[in-house]
C-alpha positions as CSV (number, residue, x, y, z in Angstrom):
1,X,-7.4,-82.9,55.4
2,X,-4.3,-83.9,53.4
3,X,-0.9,-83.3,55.3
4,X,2.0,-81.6,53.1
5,X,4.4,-84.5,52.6
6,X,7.0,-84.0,49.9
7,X,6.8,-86.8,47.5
8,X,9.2,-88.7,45.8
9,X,13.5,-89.5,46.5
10,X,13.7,-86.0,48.5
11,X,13.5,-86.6,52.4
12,X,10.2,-85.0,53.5
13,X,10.9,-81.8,55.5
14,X,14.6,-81.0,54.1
15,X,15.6,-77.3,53.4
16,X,16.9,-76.5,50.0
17,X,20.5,-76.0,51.7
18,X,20.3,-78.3,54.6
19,X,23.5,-80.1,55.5
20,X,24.1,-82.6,52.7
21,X,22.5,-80.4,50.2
22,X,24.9,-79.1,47.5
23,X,25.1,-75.6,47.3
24,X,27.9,-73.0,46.0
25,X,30.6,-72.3,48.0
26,X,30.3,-68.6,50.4
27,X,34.1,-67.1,50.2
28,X,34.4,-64.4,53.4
29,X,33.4,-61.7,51.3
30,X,30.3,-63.1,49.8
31,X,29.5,-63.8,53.8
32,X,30.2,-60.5,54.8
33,X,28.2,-59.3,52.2
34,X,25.5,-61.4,53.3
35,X,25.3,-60.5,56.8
36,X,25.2,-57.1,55.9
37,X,22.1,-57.5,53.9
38,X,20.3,-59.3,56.2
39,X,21.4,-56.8,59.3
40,X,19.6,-54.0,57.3
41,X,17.1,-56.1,56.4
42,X,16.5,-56.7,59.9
43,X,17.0,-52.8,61.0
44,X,14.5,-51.7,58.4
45,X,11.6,-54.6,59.8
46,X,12.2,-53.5,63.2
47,X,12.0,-49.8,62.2
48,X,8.8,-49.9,59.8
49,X,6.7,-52.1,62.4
50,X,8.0,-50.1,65.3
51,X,7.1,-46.2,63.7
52,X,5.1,-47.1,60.1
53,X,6.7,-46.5,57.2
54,X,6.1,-43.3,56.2
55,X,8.0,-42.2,59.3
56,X,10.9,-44.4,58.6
57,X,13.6,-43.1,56.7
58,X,17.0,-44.9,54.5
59,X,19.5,-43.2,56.8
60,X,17.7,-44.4,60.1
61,X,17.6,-48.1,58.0
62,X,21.5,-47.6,58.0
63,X,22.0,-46.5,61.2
64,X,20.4,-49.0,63.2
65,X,22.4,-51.4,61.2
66,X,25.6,-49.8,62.0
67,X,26.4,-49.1,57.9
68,X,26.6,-46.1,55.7
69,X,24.0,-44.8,53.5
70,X,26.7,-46.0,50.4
71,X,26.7,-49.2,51.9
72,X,22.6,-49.5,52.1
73,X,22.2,-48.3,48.7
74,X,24.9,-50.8,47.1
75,X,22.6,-53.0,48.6
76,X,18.4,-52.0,48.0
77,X,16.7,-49.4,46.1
78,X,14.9,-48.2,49.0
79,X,13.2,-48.6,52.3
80,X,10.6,-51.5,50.7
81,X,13.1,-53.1,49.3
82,X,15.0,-53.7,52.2
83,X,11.7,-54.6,54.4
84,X,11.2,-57.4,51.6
85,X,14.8,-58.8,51.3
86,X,13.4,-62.0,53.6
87,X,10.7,-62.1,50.9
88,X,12.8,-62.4,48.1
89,X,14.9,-64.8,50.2
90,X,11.8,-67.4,50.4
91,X,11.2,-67.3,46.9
92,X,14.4,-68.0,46.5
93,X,14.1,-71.1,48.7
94,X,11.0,-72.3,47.2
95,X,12.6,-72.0,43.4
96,X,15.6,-74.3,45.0
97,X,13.4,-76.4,46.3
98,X,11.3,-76.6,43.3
99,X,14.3,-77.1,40.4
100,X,15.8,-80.2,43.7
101,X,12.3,-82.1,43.1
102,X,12.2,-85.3,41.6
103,X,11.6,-85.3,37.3
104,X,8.9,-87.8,37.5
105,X,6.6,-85.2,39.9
106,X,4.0,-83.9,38.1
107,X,4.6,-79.8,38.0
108,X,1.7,-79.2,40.2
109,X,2.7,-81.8,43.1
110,X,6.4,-80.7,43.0
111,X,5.2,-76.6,43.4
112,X,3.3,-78.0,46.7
113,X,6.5,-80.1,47.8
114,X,8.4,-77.5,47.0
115,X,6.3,-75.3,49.7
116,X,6.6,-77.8,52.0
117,X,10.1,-78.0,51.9
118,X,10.4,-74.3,52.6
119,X,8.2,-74.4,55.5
120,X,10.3,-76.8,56.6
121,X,12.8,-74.5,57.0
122,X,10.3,-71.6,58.3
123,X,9.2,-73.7,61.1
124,X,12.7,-73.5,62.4
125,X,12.8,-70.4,62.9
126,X,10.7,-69.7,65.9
127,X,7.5,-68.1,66.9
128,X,9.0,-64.8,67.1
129,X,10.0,-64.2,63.5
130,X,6.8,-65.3,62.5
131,X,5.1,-62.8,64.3
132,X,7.6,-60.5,62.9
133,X,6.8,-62.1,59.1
134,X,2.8,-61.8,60.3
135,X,2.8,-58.3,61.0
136,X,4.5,-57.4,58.1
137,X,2.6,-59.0,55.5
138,X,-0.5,-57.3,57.4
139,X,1.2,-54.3,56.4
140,X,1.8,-54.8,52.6
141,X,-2.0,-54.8,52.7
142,X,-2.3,-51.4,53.8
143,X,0.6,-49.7,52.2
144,X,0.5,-49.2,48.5
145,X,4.5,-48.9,47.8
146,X,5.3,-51.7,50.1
147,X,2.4,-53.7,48.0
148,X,3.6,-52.3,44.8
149,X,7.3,-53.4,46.2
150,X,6.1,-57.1,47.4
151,X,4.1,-57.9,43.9
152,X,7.2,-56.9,41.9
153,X,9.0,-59.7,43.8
154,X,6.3,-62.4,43.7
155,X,6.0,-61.7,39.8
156,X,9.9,-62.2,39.7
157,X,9.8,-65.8,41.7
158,X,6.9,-66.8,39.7
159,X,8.6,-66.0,36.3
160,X,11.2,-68.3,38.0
161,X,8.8,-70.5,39.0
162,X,7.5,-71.2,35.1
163,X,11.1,-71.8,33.5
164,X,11.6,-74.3,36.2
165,X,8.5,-76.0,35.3
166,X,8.8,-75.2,31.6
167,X,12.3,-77.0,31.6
168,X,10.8,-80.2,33.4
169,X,8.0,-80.3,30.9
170,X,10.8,-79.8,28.1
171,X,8.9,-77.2,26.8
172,X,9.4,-73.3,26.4
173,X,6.9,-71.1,28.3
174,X,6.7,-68.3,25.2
175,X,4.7,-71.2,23.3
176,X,3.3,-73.7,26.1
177,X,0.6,-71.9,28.4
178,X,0.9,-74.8,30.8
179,X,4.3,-73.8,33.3
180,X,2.2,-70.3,33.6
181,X,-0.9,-72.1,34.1
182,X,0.5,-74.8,37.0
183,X,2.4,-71.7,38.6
184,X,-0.5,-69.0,38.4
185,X,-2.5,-72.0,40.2
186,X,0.3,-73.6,42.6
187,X,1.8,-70.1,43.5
188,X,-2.0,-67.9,43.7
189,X,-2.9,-70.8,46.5
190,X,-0.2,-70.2,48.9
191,X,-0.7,-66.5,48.3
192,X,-4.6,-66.8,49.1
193,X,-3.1,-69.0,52.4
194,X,-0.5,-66.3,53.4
195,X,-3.4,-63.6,53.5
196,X,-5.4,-65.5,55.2
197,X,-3.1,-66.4,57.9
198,X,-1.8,-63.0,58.7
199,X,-5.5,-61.2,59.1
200,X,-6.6,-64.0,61.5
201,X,-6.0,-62.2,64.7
202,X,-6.6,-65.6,66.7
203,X,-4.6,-68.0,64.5
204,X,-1.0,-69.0,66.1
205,X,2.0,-67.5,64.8
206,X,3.3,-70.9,63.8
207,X,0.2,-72.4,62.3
208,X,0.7,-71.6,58.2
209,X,1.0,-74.8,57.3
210,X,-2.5,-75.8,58.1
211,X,-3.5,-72.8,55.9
212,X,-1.6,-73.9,53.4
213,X,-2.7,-77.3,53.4
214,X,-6.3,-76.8,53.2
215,X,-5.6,-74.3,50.7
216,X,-4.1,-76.7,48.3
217,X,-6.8,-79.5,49.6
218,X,-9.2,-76.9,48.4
219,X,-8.4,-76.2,44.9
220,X,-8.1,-80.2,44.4
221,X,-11.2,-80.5,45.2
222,X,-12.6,-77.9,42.9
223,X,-10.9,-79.1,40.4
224,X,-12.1,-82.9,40.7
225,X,-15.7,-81.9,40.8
226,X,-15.5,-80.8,37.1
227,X,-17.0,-77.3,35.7
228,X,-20.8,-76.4,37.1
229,X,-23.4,-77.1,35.4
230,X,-24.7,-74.0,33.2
């Protein structure tokens, strides 16, 4: 098997906003903001894993994070949305990470980098958010909002996702089929290795990238063996 290993003038294994990175400036308000979103963020993982989420309600989301019901819905449209925010977050990373790769990558090899940067960073984290990350996205499985919720975000990081790639290509993605076509491919693998990660009930907290490497290894190899024979 293949390791991940970023390619290119990026050092392998780098966050998108590592020190050194450039990134926009956080004023204290754009902090606080922050940390308010991720504490209900927080409150409403802890709350949905701990009772289920039909039993969980907004105004226990805001209590447990110490904030009003205004304050919670200035912030998310619901209980889902708040579960999710970390979610978002990652496509977020992966998009930075993505539009940082170098221009002579080919689309496909600077998606896959672009994971690998961003589990980077998720490898950092610990085993315990993992398990926390695990158990959730077991739970999107069984839940139809909190699916419905999680799709609407993919769909939004991959639209991302094919003006990134459409703009290294030079080309627009209303006319050229190939950004949708490298993202639908690059981004439907490291979905396929996320489900398959969280439903093994033996696999280690800590041990997506593996997943996610033999993922990728294994649509290469499909690929390089050419259509079947009819």
């Amino acid at each position: 098997m293949t390791a991940m290993k970023p390619a290119g003038t990026t050092p392998p294994g780098v966050p998108a906003d590592a020190p050194g990175s450039v990134a926009p400036a956080e004023d204290r308000r754009q902090r606080k903001a922050r940390q308010t979103r991720e504490a209900m963020a927080a409150a409403a993982v802890d709350l949905i894993l701990e009772q289920g989420l039909a039993a969980v309600t907004v105004e226990a989301i805001a209590e447990r994070a110490d904030v009003t019901r205004r304050t919670f819905s200035r912030h998310f449209n619901g209980k889902e949305d708040a579960a999710l925010h970390f979610t978002r977050a990652d496509g977020d990373r992966i998009n930075a990470a993505l539009r940082d790769r170098p221009a002579d990558e080919p689309p496909f090899v600077a998606y896959r980098n672009a994971v690998a940067q961003w589990l980077a960073h998720r490898e950092t984290l610990g085993a315990e958010p993992h398990a926390r990350w695990r158990a959730l996205l077991r739970l999107v499985d069984r839940e139809p909002t909190l699916f419905a919720a999680y799709e609407r975000i993919r769909v939004d990081a991959q639209d991302e996702s094919v003006a990134i790639i459409a703009d290294r290509l030079g080309t627009h993605p209303a006319r050229d089929l190939r950004p949708a076509v490298v993202v639908g491919a690059a981004a439907g693998v490291l979905t396929a290795a996320l489900r398959a990660w969280a439903r093994d009930p033996h696999e280690d907290v800590r041990g997506l990238l593996p997943w996610v490497d033999r993922a990728y290894d294994a649509l290469i190899e499909q690929a390089a063996e050419g259509p079947a024979a009819v």
